[in-house]
N, CA, C and O atoms as a MOPAC input file, in Angstrom:
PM7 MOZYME 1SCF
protein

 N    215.72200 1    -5.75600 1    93.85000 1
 C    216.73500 1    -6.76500 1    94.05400 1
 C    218.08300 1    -6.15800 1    93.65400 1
 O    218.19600 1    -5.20700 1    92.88000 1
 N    219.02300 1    -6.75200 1    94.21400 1
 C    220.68200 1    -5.98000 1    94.16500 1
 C    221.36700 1    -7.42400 1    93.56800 1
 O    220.93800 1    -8.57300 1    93.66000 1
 N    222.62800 1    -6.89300 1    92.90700 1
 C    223.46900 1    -7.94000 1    92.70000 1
 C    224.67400 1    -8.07000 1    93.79400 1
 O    225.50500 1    -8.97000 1    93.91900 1
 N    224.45900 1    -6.66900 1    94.67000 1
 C    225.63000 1    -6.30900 1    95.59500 1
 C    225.08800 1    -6.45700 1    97.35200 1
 O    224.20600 1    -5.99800 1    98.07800 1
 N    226.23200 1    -7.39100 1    97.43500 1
 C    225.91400 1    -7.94300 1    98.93000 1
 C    225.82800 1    -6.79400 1    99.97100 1
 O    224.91700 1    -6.69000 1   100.79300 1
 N    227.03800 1    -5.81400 1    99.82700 1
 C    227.51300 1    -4.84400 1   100.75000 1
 C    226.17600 1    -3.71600 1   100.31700 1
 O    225.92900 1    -2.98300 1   101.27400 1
 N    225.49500 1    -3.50300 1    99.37900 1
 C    224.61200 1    -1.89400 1    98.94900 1
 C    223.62000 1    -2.79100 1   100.09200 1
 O    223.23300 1    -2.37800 1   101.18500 1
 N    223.28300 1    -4.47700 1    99.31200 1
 C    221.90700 1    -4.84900 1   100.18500 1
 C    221.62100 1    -4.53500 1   101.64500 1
 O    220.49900 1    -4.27500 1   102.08100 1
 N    222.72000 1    -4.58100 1   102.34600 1
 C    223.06500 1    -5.08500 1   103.41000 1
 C    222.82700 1    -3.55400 1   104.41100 1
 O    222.13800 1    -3.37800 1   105.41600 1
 N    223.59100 1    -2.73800 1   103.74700 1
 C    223.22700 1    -0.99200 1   104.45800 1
 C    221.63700 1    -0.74300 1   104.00100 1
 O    220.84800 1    -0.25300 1   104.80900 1
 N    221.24400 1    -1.09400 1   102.72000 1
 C    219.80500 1    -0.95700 1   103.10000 1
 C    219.08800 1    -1.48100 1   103.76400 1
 O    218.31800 1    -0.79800 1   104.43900 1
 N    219.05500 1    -2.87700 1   103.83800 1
 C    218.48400 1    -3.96100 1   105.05900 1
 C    218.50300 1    -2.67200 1   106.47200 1
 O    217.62300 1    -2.05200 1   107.06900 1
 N    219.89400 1    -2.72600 1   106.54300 1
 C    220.01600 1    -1.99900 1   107.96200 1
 C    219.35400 1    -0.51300 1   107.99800 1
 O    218.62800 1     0.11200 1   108.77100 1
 N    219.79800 1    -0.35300 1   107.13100 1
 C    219.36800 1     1.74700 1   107.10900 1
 C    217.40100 1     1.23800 1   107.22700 1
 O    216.83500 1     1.79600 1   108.16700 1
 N    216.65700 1     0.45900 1   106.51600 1
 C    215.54200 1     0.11100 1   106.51200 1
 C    214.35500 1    -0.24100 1   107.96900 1
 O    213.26100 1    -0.01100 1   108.48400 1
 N    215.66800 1    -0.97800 1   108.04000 1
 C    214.87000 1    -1.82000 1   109.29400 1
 C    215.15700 1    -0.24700 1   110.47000 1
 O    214.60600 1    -0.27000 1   111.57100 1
 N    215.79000 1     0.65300 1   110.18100 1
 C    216.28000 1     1.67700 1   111.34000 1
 C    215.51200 1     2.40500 1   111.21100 1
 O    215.16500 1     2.71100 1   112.35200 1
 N    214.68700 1     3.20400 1   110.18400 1
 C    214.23500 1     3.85400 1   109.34800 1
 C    212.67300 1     3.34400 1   109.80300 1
 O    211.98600 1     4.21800 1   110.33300 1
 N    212.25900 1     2.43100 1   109.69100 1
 C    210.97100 1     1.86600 1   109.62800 1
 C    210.56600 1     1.21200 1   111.33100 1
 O    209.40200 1     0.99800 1   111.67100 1
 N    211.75100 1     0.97600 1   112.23000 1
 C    211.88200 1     0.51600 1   113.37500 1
 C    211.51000 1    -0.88700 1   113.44000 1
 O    211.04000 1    -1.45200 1   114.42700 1
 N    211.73000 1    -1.34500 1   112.43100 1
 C    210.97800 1    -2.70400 1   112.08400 1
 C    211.89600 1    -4.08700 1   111.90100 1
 O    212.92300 1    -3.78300 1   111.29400 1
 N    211.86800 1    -5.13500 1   112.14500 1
 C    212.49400 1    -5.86600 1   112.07600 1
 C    212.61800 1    -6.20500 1   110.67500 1
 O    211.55100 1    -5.76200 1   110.25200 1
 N    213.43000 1    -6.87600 1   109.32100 1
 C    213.42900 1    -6.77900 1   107.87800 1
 C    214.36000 1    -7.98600 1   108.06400 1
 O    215.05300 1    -8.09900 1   109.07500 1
 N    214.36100 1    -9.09400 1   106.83600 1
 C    214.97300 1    -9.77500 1   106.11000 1
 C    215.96100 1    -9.73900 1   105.03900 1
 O    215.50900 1    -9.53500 1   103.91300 1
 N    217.41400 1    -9.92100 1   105.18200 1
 C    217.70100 1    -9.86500 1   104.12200 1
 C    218.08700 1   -11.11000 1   102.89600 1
 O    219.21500 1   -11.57500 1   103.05900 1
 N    217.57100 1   -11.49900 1   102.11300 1
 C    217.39600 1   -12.83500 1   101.60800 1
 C    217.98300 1   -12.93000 1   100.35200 1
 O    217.95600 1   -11.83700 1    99.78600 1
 N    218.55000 1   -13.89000 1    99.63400 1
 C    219.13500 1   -13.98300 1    98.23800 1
 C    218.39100 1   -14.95200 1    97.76200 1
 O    217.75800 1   -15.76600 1    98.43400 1
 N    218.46800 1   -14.86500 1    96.26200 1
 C    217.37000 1   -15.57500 1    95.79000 1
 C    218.08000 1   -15.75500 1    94.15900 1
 O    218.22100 1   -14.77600 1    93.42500 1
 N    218.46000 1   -17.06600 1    93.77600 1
 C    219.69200 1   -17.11600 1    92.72600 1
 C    221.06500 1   -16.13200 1    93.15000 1
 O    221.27600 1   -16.36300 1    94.34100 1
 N    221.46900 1   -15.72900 1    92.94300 1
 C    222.53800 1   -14.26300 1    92.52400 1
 C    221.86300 1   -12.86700 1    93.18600 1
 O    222.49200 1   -11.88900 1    93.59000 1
 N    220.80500 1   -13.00300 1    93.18300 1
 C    220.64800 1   -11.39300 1    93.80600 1
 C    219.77100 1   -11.40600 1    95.51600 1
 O    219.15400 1   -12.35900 1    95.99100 1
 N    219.98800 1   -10.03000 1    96.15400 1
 C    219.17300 1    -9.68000 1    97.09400 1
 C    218.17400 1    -9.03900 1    97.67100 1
 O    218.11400 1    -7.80900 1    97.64100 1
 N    217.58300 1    -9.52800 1    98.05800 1
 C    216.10400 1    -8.58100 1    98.21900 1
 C    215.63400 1    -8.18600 1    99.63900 1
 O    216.14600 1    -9.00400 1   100.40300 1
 N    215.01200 1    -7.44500 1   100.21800 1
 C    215.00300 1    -7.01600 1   101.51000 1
 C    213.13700 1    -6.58500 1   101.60000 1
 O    212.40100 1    -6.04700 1   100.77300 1
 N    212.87900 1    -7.12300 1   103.01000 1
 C    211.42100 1    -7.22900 1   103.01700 1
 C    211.54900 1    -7.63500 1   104.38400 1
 O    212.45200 1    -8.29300 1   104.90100 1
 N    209.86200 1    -6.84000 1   105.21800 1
 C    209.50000 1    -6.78800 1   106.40800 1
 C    209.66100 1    -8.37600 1   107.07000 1
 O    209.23300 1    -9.31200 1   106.39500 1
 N    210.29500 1    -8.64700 1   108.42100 1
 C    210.41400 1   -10.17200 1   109.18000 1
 C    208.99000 1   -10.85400 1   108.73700 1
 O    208.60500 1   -11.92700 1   108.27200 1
 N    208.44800 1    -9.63200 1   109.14500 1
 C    206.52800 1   -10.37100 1   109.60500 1
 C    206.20900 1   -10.81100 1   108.21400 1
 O    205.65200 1   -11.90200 1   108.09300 1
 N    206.45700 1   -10.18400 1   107.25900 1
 C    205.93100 1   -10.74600 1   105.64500 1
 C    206.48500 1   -11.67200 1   104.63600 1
 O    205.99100 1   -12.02400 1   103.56500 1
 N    208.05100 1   -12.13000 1   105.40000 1
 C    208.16700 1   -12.77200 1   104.94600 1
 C    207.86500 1   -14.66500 1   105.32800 1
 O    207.71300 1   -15.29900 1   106.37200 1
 N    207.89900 1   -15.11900 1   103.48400 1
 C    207.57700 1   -16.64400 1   104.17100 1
 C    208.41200 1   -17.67500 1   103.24000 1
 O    208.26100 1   -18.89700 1   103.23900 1
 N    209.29500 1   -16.95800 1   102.47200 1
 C    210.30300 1   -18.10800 1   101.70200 1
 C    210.83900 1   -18.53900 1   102.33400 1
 O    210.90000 1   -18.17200 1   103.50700 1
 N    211.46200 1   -19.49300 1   101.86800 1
 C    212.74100 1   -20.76800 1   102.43800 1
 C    213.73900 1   -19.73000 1   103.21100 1
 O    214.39800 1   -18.73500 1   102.90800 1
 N    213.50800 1   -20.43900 1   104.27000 1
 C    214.54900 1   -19.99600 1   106.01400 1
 C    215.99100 1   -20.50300 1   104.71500 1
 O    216.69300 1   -19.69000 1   104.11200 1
 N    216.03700 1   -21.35000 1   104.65200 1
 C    218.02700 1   -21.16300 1   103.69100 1
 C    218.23300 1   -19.91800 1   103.21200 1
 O    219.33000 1   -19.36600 1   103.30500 1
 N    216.83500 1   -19.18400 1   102.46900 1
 C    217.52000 1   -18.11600 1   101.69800 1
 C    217.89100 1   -16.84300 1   102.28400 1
 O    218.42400 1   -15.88800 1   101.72000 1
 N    217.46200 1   -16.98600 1   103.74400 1
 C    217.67300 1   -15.97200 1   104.17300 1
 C    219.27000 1   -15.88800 1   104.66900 1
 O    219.82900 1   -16.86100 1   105.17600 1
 N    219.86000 1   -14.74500 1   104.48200 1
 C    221.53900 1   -14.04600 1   105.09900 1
 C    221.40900 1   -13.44900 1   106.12400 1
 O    222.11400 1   -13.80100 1   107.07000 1
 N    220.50000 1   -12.38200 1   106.28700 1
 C    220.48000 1   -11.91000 1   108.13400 1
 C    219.09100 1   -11.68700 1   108.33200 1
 O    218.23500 1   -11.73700 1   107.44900 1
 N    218.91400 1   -11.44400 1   109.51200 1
 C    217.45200 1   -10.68900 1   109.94600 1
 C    218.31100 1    -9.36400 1   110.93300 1
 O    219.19400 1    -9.56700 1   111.76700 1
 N    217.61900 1    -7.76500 1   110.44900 1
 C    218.37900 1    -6.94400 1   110.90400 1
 C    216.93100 1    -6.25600 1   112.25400 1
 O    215.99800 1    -5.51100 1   111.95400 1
 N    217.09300 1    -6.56600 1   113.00800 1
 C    216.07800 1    -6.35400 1   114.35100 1
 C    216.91100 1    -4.83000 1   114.90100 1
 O    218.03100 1    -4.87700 1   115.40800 1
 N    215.98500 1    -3.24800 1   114.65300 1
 C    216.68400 1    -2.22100 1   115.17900 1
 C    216.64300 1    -1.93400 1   116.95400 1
 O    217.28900 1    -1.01600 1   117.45900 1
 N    216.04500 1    -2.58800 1   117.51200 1
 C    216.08200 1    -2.75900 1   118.70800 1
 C    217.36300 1    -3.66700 1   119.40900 1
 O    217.71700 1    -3.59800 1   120.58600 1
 N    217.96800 1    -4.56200 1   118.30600 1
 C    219.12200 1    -4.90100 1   118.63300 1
 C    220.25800 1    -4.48600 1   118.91900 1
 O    220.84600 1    -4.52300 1   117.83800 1
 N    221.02100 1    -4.07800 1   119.74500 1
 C    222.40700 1    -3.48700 1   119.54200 1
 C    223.45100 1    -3.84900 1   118.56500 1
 O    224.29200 1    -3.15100 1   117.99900 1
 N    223.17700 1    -5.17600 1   118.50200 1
 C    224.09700 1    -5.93000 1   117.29000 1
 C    223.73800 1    -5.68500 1   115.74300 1
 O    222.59600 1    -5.90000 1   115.33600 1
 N    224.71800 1    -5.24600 1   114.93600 1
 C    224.61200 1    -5.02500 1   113.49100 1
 C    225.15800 1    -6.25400 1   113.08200 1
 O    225.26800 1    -6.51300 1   111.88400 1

């Protein structure tokens, strides 16, 4: 988990690019955590992006 939006956020991405995998990036109180689309199952609110590398869009 990160306290930093911007570190989470290049890993989300560098991750999901890296792994070719679609990933979550989710906050949870104050911090962020990053984990595979398919595995995740917490509260849809907590999630901030879903980074899909097949997407063109960052």
């Amino acid at each position: 988990m990160s306290h930093n939006l911007t570190l989470a956020q290049n890993h989300a991405f560098d991750l999901a690019r890296t792994l070719m995998v679609p990933v979550i990036l989710f906050q949870v109180d104050d911090e962020f955590g990053v984990m595979l689309s398919s595995e995740y199952d917490g509260e849809h609110d907590a999630i901030v992006h879903e980074y899909d590398p097949w997407s063109s869009a960052h």
